[in-house]
N, C-alpha and C positions, 0 to 999 in steps of 0.2 A: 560567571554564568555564561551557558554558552546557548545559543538561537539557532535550533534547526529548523529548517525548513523544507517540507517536501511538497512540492509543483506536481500537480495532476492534471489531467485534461479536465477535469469536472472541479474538484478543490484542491484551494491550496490546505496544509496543514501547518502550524506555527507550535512549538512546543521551545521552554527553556529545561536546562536541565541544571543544577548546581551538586557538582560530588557525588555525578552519576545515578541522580534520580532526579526523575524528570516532576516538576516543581508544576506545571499547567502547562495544556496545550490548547489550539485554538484553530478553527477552522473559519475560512470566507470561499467563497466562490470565484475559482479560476478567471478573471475579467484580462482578456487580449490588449485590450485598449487602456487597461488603466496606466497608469506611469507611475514612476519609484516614487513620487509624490505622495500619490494615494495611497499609495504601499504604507509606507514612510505613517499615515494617518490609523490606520486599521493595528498597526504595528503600537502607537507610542497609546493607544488606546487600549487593548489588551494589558501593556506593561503596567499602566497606570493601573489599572485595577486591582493589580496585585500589590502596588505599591513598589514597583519596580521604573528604573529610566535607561535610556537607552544608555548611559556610562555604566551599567550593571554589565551589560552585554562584552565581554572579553574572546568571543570567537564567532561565526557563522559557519553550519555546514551547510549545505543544499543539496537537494536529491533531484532532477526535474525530468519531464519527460514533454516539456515543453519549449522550446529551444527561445522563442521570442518575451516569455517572461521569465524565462531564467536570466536575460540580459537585464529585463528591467530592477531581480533583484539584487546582481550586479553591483548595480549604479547606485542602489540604496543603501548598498554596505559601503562602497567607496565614500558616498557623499556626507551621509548623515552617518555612519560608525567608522571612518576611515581606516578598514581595512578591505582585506580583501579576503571573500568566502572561500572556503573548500568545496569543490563542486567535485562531488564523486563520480567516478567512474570505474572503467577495470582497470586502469593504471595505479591505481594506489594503493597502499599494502592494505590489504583488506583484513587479514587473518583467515582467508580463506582460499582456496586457486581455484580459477575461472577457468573449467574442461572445455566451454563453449565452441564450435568451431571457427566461430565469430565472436572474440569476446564484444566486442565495439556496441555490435548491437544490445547486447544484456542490457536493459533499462535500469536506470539509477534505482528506480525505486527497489527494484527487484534483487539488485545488492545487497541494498541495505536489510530488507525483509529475510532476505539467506545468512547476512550473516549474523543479527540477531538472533537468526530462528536456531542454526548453528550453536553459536556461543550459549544459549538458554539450557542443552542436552550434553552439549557434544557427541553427538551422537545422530547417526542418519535422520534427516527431517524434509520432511514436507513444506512446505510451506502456500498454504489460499490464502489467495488475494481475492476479497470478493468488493470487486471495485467496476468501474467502465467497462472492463473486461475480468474475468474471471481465470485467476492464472495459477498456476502449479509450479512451483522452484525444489531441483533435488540437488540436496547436497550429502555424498556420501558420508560415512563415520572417518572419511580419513581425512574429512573438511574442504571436499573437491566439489564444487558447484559443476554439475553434470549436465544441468540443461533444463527443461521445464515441460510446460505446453497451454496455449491462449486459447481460451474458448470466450466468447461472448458473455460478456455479464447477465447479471438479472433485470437491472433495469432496462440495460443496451437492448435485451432479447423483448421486453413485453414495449417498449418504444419503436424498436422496428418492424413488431408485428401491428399494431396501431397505425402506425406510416403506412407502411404498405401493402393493405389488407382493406379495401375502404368499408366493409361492411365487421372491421372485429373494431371493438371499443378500446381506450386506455383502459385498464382496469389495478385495481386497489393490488399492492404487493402481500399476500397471505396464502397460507395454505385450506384450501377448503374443507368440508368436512370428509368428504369422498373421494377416489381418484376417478369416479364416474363425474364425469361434469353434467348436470340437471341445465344450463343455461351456458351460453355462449362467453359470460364472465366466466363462470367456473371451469370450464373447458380450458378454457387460458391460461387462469389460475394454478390447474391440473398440470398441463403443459410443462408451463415455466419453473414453477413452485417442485414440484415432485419431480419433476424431469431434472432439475438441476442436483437436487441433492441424490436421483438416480448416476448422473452422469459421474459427479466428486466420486462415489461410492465404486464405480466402475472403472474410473480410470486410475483411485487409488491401489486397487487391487491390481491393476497389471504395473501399479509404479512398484509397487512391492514384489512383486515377481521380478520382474527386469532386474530390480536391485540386489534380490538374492538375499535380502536382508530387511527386517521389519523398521522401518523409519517412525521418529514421533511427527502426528501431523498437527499444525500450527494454520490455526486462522487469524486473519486479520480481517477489516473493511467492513465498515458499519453493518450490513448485510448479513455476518455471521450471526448475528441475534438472532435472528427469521431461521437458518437453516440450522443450526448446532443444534437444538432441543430433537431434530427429526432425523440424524444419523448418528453412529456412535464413535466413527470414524476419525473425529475431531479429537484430541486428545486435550487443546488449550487453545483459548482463545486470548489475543494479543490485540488490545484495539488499540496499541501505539507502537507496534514490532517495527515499524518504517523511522521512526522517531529515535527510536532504542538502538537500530541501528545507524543513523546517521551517529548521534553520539559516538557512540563504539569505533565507527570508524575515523573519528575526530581526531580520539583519543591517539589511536595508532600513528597519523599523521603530524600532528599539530603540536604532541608533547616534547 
């Protein structure tokens, strides 16, 4: 059985997989302070459930975009499963080539989500992330990871308009009835909600120009439930493609 794990700024994500299907995944909230200890407890507590212990566990990968809990999960794979994680990055044979001009900076997660989204078509793809930030990954039909583009998430956008705005409210994640906002919520609503799936819609259109070529586009990140039903754009939705691809990438390195 093999334990990936992908590190977010907001959550962590925990999934096992056995013979390349992924058996339950499991999410907690990103804590800076916690230690492999804690870890170590949210971990042998998930397993138990399924009736699983951590001598089931024969590999770890990790994705992270975190650099100070990636260390803590580190020390929980040496301590408590003695080994040592695969921490992806662009160095590893991915089954994909990194165009990037920088591949260094490409975010682990963002690997993994390309080459899952990749390997599911083969075939040019898209790939949203609708997470902290709201991200787009192209990789062409000849399996070349080309580049992307970071817009602000959904909740990132309706939290720092709340912050910094002292007279607009938090308001509830939905689409309203209207794109006329009737009240100061719904304006917001308007804004964020339709604005967002204005923008995906707008910027797929010139990713597919650019490309020359029609890409299948792939969402991931809780969030796609809320947007998929109000664009057509979406072709599949993947609420574990980060997961899928850590696997995937395991496989290429670790066999």
């Amino acid at each position: 059985m093999i334990l990936t794990v992908d590190i977010g700024n907001t959550h962590i994500e925990m999934g096992v997989f056995d013979g390349g299907n992924l058996l339950k995944s499991w999410r907690v909230a990103t804590g800076l302070e916690r230690t492999e200890d804690e870890y170590l407890v949210f971990l042998q507590h998930f397993l138990m459930q399924e009736r699983y212990t951590l001598s089931d566990v024969k590999g770890v990968a990790i994705s992270s975009v975190v650099p100070n809990v990636t260390f803590v999960f580190e020390k929980l794979c040496q301590k408590y499963l003695q080994m040592d994680p695969l921490l992806v990055d662009h160095t590893l044979n991915l089954g994909i080539t990194i165009r990037y001009e920088k591949p260094e900076e490409v975010g682990a997660d963002r690997i993994c989500n390309s080459v899952a989204g990749f390997n599911k078509f083969k075939q040019a793809v898209v790939v949203l992330d609708f997470g902290t930030a709201t991200t787009f990954d192209v990789v062409n039909s000849r399996g070349e990871y080309l580049g992307g583009i970071i817009a602000p998430g959904i909740e990132t956008t309706a939290w720092a308009l709340a912050q910094k705005a002292a007279k607009l409210p938090k308001i509830s994640l939905e689409f309203p009835a209207s794109v006329i906002g009737r009240n100061t919520q719904q304006s917001m609503q308007v804004g964020i909600m339709y604005g967002t799936v204005a923008m995906i819609e707008g910027l797929i259109a010139h990713l597919r120009s650019e490309l020359g070529e029609k890409p299948n586009v792939i969402a991931t990140g809780g969030l796609t439930r809320l947007v998929q039903p109000r664009t057509k754009v979406i072709d599949l939705f993947a609420p574990h493609l980060v997961l899928e691809g850590l696997f995937q990438i395991y496989q290429l390195n670790r066999l």
